[in-house]
VMD Tcl script that draws the C-alpha trace (Angstrom):
set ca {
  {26.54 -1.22 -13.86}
  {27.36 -1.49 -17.69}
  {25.41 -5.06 -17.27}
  {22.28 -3.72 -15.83}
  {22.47 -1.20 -18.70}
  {22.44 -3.72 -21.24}
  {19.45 -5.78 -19.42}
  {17.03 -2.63 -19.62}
  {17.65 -0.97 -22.11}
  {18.90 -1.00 -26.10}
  {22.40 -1.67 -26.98}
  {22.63 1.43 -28.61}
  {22.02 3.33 -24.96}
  {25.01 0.90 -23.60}
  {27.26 4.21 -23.12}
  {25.21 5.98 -20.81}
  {26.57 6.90 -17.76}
  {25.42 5.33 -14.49}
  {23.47 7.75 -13.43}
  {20.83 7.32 -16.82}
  {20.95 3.89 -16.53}
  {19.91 3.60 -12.88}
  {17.06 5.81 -14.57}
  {16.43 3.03 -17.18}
  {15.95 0.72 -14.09}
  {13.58 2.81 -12.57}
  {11.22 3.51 -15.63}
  {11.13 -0.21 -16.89}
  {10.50 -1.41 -13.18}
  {7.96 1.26 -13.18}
  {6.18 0.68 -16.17}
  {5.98 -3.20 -15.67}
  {4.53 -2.84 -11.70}
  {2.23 -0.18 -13.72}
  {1.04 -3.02 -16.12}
  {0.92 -5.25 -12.96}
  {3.33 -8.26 -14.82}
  {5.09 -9.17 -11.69}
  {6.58 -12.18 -13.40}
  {8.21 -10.15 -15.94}
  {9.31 -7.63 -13.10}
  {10.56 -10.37 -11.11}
  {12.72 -11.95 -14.14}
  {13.97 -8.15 -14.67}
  {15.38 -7.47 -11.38}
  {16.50 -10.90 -10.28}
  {19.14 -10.99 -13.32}
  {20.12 -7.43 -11.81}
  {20.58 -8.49 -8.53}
  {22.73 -11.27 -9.40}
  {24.93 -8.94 -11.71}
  {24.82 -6.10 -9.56}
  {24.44 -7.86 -6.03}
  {24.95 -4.19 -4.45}
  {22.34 -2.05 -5.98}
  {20.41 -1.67 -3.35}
  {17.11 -0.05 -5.31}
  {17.22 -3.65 -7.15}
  {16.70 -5.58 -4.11}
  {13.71 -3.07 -3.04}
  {12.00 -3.31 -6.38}
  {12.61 -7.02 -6.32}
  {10.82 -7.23 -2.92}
  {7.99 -4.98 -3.91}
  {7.48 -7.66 -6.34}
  {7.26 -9.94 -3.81}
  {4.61 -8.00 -1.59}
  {2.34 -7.76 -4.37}
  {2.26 -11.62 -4.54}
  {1.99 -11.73 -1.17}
  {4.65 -13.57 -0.92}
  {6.58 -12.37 2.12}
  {9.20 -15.43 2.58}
  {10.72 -13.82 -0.12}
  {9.95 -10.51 0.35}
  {11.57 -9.91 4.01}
  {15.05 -11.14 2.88}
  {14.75 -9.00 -0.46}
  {13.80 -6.01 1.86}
  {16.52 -6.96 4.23}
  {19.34 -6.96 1.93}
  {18.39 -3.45 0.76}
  {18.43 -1.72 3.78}
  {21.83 -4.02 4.94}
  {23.23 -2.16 1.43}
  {21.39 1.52 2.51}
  {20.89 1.63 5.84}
  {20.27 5.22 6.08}
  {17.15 4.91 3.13}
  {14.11 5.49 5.63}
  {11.43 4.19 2.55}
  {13.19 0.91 2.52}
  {12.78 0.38 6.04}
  {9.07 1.37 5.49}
  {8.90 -1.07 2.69}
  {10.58 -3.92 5.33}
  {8.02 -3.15 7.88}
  {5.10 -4.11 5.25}
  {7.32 -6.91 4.47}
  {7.37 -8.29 8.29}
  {3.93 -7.29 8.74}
  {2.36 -9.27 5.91}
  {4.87 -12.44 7.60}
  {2.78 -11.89 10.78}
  {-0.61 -11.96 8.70}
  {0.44 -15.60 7.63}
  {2.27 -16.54 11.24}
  {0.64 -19.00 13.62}
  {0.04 -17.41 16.52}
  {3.72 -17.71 18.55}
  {5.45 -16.52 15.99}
  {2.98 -13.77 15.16}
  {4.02 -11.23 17.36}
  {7.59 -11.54 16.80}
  {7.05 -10.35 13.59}
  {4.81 -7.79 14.40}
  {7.32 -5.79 16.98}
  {10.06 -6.32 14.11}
  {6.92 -4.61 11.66}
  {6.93 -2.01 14.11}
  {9.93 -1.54 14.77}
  {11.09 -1.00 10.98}
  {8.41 1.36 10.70}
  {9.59 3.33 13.71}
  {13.23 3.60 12.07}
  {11.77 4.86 9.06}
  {10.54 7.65 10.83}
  {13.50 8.31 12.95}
  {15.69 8.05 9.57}
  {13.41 10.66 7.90}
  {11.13 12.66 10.12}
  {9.09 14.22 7.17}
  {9.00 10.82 5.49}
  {4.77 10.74 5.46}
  {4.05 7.33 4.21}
  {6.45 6.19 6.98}
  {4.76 7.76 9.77}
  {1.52 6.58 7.77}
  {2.48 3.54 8.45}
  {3.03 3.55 12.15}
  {-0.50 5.05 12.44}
  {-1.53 2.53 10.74}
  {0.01 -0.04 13.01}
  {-1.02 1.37 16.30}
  {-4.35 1.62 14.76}
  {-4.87 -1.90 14.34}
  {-2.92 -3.70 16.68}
  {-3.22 -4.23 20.81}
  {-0.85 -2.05 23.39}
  {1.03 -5.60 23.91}
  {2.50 -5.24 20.57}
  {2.78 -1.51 20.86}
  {-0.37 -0.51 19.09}
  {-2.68 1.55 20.40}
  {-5.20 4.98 19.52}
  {-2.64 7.53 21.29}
  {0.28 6.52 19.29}
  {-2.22 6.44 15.89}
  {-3.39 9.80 17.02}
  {0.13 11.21 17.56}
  {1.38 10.37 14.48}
  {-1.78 11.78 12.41}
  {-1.36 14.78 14.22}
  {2.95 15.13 13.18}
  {1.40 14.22 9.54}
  {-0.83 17.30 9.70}
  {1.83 19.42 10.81}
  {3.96 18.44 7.42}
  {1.11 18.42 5.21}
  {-1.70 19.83 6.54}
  {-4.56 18.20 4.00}
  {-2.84 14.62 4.29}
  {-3.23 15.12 8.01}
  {-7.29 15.58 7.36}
  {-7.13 12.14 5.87}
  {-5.19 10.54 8.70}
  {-7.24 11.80 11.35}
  {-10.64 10.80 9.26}
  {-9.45 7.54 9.30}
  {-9.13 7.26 13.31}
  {-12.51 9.10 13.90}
  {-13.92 6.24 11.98}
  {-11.86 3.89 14.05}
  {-13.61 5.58 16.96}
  {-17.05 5.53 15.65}
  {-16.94 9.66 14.81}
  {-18.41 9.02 11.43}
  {-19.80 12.67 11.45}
  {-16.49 14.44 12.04}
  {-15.06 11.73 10.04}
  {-17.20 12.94 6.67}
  {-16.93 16.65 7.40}
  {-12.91 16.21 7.64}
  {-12.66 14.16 4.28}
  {-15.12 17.00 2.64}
  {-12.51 19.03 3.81}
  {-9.76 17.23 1.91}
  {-11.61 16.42 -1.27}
  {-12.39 20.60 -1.55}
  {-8.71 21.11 -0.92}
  {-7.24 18.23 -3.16}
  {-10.52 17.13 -5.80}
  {-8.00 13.91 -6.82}
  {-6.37 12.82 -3.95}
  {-6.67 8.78 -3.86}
  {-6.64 8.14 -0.28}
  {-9.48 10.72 0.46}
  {-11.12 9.46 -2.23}
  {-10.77 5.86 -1.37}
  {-11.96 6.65 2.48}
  {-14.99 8.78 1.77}
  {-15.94 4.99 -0.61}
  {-15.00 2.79 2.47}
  {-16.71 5.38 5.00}
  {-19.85 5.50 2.54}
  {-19.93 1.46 2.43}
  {-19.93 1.57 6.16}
  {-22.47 3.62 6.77}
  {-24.72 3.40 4.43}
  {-24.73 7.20 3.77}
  {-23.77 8.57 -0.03}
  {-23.97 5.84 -1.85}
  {-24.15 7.44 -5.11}
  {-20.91 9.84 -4.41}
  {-19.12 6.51 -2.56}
  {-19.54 5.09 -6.12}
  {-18.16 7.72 -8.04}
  {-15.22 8.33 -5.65}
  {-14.21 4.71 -5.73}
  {-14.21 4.41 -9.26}
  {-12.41 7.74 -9.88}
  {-9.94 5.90 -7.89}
  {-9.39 3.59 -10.37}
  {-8.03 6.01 -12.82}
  {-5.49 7.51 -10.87}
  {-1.76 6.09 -9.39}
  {-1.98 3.97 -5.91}
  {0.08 6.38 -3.56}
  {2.44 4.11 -1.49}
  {0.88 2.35 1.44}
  {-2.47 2.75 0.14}
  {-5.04 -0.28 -1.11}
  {-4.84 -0.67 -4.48}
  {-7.27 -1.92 -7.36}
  {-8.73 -5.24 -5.57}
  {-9.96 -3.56 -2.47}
  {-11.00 -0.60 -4.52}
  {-13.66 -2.98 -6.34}
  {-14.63 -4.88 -3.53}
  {-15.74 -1.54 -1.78}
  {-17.53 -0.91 -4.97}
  {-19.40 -4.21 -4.97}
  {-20.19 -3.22 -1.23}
  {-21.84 -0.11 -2.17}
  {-24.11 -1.79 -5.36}
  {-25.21 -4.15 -2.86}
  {-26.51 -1.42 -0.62}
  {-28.11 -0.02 -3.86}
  {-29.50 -3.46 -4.90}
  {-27.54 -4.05 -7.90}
  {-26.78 -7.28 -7.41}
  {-25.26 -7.76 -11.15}
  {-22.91 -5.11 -10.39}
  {-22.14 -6.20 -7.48}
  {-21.06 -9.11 -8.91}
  {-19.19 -7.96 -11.46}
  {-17.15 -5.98 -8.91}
  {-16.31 -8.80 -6.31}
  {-14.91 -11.05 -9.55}
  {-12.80 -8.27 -10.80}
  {-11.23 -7.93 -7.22}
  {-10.60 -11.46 -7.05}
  {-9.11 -11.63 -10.65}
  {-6.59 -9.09 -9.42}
  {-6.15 -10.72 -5.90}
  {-7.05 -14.55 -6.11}
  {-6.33 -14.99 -2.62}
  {-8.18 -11.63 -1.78}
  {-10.26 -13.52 0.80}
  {-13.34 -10.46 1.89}
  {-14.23 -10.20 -2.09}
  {-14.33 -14.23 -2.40}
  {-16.47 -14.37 0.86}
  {-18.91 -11.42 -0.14}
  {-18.79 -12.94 -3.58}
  {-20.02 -16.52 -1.71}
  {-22.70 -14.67 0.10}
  {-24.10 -12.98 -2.79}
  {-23.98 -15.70 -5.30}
  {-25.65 -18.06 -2.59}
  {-28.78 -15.69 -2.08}
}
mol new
graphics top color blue
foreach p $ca { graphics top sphere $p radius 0.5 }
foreach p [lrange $ca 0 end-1] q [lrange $ca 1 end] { graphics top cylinder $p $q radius 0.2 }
display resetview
């Protein structure tokens, strides 16, 4: 551990116990995925990994680095060694699961659903690791949301988990079942429940976000849409939630609907100079630009 000390932080700090330099791992990992330099991040925690081939929290950070390039061939074995070093961690399973599930985004289609019952399945184990672990059971929501009962998606399971969210926090659970009324076309209900939220919670990033998405969908509230999505990008991405790129896209989406096409513009590049590969900005970009 001494090495990993002397990677982060000054010489000078070199006595430190364990514990504080751990710490010093966390807040330098923190601070670079803050300032988005995943190459730096990457250099960081691959010399730590190779001193320190059992620090587990290395390995996740390292494939979190990886998942933000989108760059799963590296992130599922970097995920994968973490959990084989803390197999009792339920968010590193939950961080494995996005790994596998962004590998079945970029699969061909036999070996696509092989990945996604492993992206399920490490999502499921999160849960059954840590019960109250939200983002976990956010994620299998998630998952049975979007995909078919042959790779065991499906509304019921989306709906059950929403529900067990409520039950542990009771404003998060608003949000959750929001989102699958606008999966099932309830945009009413869907707006009154993330009102709801956003009395309870004024700054909460995933209500926020949703009442943007919802008012890009729709149509309705453009001018709040607007200022909720950009509020957004002044506050911390929770885990598991879209970050800066789709944030702007939605907010290209709405100055469409308001006829600012400049804006619009504007928006759709600075999604695509955070995402390059960000493929619904590039094509809403090519439809814009080409009118």
């Amino acid at each position: 551990m001494l090495r990993l000390l002397l990677l982060l932080v000054l010489a000078a700090a070199a006595a430190r116990p364990a514990d504080a330099a751990d710490q010093a791992l966390r807040d330098r990992v923190t601070e670079l995925f803050k300032q988005r330099q995943w190459a730096e991040a990457q250099t960081v925690l691959e010399k730590v990994t190779t001193d320190e081939p059992a620090n587990a929290e290395a390995w996740n950070f390292l494939g979190q680095v990886f998942l933000a390039r989108n760059d799963h061939e590296k992130a599922v074995p970097a995920f994968e060694k973490a959990t084989e070093l803390a197999p009792a961690n339920s968010e590193y399973f939950r961080t494995l699961g996005d790994a596998y599930g962004l590998a079945a985004q970029s699969a061909g289609l036999l070996s696509k659903y092989g990945w996604a019952k492993k992206c399920k399945a490490a999502y499921d184990h999160a849960v059954e690791l840590d019960p109250a672990n939200i983002a976990a059971r956010w994620s299998v929501m998630e998952y049975c949301r979007q995909a078919p009962a042959i790779a065991g998606g499906g509304m019921d399971g989306a709906y059950a988990q929403a529900e067990a969210i409520r039950t542990l926090d009771p404003n998060r659970g608003r949000v959750a079942l929001a989102i699958l009324y606008v999966a099932d076309k309830k945009m009413v209900e869907a707006f009154a429940l993330y009102d709801e939220a956003l009395r309870a919670d004024p700054d909460d990033y995933t209500t926020l976000y949703q009442l943007g998405r919802l008012s890009a969908m729709t149509g309705q509230r453009l001018e709040q849409g607007l200022v909720n999505l950009r509020k957004c990008l002044t506050l911390p991405v929770p885990p598991n939630q879209p970050g800066p790129a789709p944030v702007n896209w939605r907010i290209g989406n709405l100055l469409e609907k308001t006829g600012d096409k400049p804006g619009a513009k504007a928006a759709y590049e600075a999604a695509i100079a955070i995402d390059p590969k960000f493929v619904q900005a590039i094509e809403s970009l090519r439809k814009l630009t080409a009118g």
